[in-house]
C-alpha positions as CSV (number, residue, x, y, z in Angstrom):
1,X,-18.0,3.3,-6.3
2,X,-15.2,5.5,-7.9
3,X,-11.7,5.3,-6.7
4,X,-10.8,8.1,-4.3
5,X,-8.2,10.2,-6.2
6,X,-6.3,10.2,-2.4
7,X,-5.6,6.8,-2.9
8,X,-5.0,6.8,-6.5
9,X,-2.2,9.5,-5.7
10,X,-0.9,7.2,-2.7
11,X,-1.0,3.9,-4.8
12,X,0.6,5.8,-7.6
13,X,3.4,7.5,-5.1
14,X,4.1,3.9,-3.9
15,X,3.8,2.0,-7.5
16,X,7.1,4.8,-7.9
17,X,8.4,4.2,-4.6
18,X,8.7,7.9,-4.2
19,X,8.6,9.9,-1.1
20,X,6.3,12.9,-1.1
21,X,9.0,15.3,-2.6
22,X,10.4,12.8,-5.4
23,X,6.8,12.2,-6.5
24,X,6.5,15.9,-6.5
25,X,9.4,16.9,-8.6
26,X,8.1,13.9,-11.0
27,X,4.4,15.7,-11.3
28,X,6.1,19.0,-11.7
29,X,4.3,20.1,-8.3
30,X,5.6,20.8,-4.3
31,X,5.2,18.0,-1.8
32,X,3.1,20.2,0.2
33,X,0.9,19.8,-3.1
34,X,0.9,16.3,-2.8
35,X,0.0,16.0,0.8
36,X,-2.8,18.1,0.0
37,X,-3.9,15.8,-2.6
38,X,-3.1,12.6,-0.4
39,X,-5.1,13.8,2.4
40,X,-8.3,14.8,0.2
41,X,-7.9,18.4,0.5
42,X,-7.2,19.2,-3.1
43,X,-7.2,17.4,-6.1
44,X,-4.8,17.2,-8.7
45,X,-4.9,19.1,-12.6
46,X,-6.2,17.2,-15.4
47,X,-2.6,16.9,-16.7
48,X,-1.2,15.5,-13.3
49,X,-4.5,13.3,-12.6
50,X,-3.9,11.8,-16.6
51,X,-0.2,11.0,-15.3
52,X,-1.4,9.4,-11.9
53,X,-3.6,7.4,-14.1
54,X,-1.0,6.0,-16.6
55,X,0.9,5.3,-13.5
56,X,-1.6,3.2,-12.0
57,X,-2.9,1.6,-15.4
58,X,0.2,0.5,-16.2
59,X,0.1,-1.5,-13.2
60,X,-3.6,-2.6,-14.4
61,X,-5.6,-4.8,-13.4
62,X,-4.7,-5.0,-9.9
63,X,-6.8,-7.8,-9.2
64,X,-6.2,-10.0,-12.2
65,X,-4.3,-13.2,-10.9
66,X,-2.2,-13.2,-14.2
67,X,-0.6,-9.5,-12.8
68,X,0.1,-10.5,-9.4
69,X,1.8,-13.6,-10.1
70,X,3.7,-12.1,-12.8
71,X,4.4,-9.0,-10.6
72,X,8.3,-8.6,-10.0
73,X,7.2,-6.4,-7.1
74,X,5.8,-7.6,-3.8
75,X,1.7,-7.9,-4.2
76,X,-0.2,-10.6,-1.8
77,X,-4.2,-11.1,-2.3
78,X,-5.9,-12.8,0.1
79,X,-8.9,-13.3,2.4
80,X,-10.5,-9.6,3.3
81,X,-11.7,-11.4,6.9
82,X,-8.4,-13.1,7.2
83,X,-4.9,-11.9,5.9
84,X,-3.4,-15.6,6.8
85,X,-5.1,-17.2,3.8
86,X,-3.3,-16.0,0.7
87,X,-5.1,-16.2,-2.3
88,X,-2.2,-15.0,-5.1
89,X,1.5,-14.2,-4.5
90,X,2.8,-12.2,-6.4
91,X,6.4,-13.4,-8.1
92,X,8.4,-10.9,-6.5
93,X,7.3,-11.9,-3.2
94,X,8.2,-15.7,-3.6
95,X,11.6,-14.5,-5.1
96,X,12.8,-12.6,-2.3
97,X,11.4,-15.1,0.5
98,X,13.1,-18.3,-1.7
99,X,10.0,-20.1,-1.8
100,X,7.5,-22.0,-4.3
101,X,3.9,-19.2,-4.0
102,X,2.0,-22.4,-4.4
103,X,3.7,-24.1,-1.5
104,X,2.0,-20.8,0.6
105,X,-1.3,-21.1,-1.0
106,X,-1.6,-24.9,0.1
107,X,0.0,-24.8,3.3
108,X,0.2,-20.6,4.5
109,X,0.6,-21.6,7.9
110,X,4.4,-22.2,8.4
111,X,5.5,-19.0,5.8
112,X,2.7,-17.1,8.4
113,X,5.1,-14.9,10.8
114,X,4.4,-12.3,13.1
115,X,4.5,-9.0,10.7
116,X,1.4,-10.4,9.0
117,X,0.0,-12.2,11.8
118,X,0.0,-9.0,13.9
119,X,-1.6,-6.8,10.3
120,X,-4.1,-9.7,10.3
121,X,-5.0,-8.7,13.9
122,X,-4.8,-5.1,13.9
123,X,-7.5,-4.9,10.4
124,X,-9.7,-7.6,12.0
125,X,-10.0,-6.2,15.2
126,X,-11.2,-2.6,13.6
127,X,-15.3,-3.2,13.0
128,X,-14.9,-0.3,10.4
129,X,-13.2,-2.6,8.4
130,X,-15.4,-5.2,8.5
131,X,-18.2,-3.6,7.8
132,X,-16.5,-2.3,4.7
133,X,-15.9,1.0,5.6
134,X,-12.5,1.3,4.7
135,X,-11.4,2.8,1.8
136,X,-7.3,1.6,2.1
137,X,-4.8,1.2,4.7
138,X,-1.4,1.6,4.7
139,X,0.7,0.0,7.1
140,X,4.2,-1.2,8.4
141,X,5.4,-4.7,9.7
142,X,8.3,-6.5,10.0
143,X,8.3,-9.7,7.4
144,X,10.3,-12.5,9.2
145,X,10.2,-14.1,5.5
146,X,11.6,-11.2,4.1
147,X,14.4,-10.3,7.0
148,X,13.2,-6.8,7.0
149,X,10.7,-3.9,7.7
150,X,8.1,-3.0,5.0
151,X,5.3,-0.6,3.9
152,X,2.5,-1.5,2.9
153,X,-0.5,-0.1,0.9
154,X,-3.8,-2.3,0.7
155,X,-7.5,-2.0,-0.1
156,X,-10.6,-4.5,0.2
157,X,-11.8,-5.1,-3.9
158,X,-14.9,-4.5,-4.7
159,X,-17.5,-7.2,-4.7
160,X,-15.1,-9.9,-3.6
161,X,-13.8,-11.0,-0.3
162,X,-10.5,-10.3,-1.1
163,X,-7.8,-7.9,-0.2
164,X,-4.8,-6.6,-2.2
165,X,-1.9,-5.9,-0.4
166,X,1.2,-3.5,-2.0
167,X,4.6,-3.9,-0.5
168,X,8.2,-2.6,-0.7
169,X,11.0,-2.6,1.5
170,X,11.4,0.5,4.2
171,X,15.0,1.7,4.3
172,X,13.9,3.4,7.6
173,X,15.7,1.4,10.6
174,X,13.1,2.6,12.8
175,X,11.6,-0.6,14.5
176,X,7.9,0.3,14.5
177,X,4.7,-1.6,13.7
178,X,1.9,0.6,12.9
179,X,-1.5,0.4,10.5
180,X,-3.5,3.8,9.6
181,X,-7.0,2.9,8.1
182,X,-8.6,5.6,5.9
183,X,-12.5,5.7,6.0
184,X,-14.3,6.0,2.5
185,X,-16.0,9.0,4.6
186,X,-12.8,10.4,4.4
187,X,-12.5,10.0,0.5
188,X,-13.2,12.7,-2.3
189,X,-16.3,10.8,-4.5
190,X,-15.2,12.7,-7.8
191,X,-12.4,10.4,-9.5
């Protein structure tokens, strides 16, 4: 199945940590461009789609266990049916908790706090995504480990029960828990 250019734009956005507008200065666009493209209802110029590429290839091969532990930013794979059992953490994550990632894989349930416990609920509780019919997710939680609010970008990968989940600090003081799931019905096919 090809990857929806929506979320290659969002994942690339995110890889930048841009807002809307920064990312659209960087691709010489508007932000109400790249909301278009974000929300499937336009698609981006073979120049900006080769940029959005390199952007996301450079952070290739998302699922290679090699990239996520080396990762400086915050990346966490894990169970698809169960966010609680961590599979790979990425370095960046264990740096800014102060813990050993192996420590987590072997024993997740002390370093399991509400902000993921509450994501694990929210995803496992929606029958679209476990029936698979989620394309990606974003989402934002409050990391106990972490001491702070973050958002989040993840997706199921394909033919593996595994998730990926993307995440960076949210400056925003707004205390607010919320998950948006987008449907692969809701996707562009033409990536």
């Amino acid at each position: 199945m090809p990857i929806p250019i929506s979320f290659m734009v969002r994942r690339a956005r995110f890889i930048r940590g841009a807002t809307q507008g920064q990312f659209a200065t960087h691709m010489g666009t508007d932000q109400a461009t790249v909301s278009r493209w974000e929300r499937s209802k336009g698609a981006p110029n073979s120049s900006n789609l080769a940029e959005i590429r390199r952007i996301i290839t450079s952070a290739e091969p998302c699922h290679s266990r090699a990239y996520i532990e080396a990762a400086p930013t915050i990346k966490y794979m894990c169970e698809r049916d169960n966010f609680l059992k961590p599979l790979v953490i990425s370095r960046g994550l264990a740096e800014a908790a102060g813990f050993d990632p192996g420590d987590v894989i072997r024993n997740p349930e002390p370093y399991m706090k509400d902000g993921i416990r509450r994501l694990n609920k929210a995803m496992q509780s929606d029958t679209r995504w476990k029936r698979g019919e989620i394309a990606f997710f974003e989402a934002r939680f409050f990391s106990a480990n972490l001491g702070g609010w973050l958002r989040a970008i993840g997706a199921p990968l394909a033919e593996s029960n595994a998730a990926l989940i993307e995440a960076a600090p949210d400056p925003n003081p707004k205390e607010e828990f919320w998950v948006k799931l987008t449907p692969f019905e809701h996707m562009d096919d033409d990536a």
